[in-house]
C-alpha positions as CSV (number, residue, x, y, z in Angstrom):
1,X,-13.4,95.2,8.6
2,X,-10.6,94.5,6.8
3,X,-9.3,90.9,5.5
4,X,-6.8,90.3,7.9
5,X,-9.9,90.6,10.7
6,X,-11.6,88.2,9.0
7,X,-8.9,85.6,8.1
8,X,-9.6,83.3,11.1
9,X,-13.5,83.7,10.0
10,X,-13.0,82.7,7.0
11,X,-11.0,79.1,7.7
12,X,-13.4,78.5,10.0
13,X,-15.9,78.6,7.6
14,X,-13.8,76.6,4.6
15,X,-14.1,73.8,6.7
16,X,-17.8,73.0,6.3
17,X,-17.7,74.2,2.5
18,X,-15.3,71.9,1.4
19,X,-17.2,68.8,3.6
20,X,-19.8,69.8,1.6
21,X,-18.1,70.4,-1.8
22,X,-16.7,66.0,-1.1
23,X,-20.2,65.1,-0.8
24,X,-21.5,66.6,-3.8
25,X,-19.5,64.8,-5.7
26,X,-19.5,62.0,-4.3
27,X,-23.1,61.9,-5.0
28,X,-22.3,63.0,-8.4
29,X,-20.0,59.8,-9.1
30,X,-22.7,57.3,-7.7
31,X,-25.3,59.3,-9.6
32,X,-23.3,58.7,-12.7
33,X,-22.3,55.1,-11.9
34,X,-26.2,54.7,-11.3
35,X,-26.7,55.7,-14.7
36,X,-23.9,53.8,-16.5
37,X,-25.1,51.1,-14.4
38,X,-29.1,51.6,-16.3
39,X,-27.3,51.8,-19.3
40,X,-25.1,48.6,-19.7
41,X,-26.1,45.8,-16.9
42,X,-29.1,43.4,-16.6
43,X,-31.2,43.6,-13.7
44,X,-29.4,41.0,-11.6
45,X,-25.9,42.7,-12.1
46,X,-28.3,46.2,-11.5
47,X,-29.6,44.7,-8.1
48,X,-26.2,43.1,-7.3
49,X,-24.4,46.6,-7.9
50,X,-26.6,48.4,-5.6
51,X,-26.6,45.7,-2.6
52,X,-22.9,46.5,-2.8
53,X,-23.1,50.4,-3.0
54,X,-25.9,50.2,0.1
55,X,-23.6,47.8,1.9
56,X,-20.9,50.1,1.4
57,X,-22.4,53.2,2.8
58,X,-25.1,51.3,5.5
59,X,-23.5,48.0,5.8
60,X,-21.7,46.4,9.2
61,X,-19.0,44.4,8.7
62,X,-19.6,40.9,11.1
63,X,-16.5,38.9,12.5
64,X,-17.0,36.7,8.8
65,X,-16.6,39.4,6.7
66,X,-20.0,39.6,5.6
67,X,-22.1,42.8,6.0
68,X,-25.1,43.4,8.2
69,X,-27.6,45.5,6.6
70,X,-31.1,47.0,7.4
71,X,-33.6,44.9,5.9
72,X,-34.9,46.5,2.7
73,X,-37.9,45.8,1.5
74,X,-37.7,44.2,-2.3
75,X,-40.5,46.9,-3.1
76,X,-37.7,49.3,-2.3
77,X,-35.0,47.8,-3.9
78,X,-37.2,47.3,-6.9
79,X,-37.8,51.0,-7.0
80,X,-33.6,51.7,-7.1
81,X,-33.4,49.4,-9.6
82,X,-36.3,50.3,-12.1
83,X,-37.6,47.0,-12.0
84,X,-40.5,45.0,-10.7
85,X,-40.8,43.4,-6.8
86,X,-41.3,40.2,-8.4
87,X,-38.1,40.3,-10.2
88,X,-36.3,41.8,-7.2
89,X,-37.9,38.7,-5.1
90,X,-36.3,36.3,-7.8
91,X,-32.8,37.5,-8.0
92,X,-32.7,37.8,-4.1
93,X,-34.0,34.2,-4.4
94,X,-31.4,33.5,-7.0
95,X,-28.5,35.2,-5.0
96,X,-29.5,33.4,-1.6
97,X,-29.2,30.1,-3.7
98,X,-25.8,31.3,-4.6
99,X,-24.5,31.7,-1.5
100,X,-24.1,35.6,-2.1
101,X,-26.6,36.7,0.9
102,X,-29.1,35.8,3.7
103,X,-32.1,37.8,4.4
104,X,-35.2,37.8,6.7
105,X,-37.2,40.6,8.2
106,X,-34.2,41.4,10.7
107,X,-32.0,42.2,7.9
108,X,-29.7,41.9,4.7
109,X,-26.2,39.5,5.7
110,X,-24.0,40.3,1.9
111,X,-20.8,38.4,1.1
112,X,-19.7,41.3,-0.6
113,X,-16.2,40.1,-1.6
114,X,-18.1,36.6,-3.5
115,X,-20.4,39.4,-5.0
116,X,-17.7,41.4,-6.5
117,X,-16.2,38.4,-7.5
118,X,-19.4,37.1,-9.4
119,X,-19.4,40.6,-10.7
120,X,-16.3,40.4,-12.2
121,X,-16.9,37.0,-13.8
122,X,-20.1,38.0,-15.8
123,X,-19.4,41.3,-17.4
């Protein structure tokens, strides 16, 4: 066949190449931002980083503004972050005192915008 019999093939297939191209880099960037994030931040700012990133991707936004997560375990978490669960239990502790989320076995409630915010303020 020549290329014109092929053309309508072929933007058929783009499609689903270029889908695939975004989200390889998009994994690339929160890879890297991942790695900047081992590099320069403390484990709260490391565990406050990565509620925002999963809230961002898994979260539901409530009438409040909050986001509803899935509940993650703090063995998980502590696993993302390269840290303990005992240290993960004390900055979810920490950030509950703070006002900056809610959590039980039904799920993860972030005030994302207050956590960006406290973000911002200790860097």
């Amino acid at each position: 066949m020549d290329y014109r019999g092929n053309r309508g093939h072929h933007h058929a297939t783009a499609a689903p190449g270029s889908a695939l191209l975004q989200i390889l880099v998009q994994r690339t960037i929160e890879f890297t931002h991942r790695i900047e994030s081992f590099s320069v931040d403390n484990i709260a700012r490391r565990l406050a980083r990565s509620l925002i990133r999963f809230s961002e991707r898994l979260g539901v936004v409530e009438v409040d503004g909050s986001i509803r997560m899935v509940p993650f375990t703090h063995e998980l978490l502590s696993q993302y972050v390269g840290t303990s669960r005992e240290i993960v239990t004390h900055y979810m502790n920490q950030f509950r005192r703070q006002g900056f989320l809610r959590y039980s076995r039904k799920g993860i409630i972030l005030h994302r915008d207050a956590f960006r915010e406290w973000l911002r303020q200790n860097c």
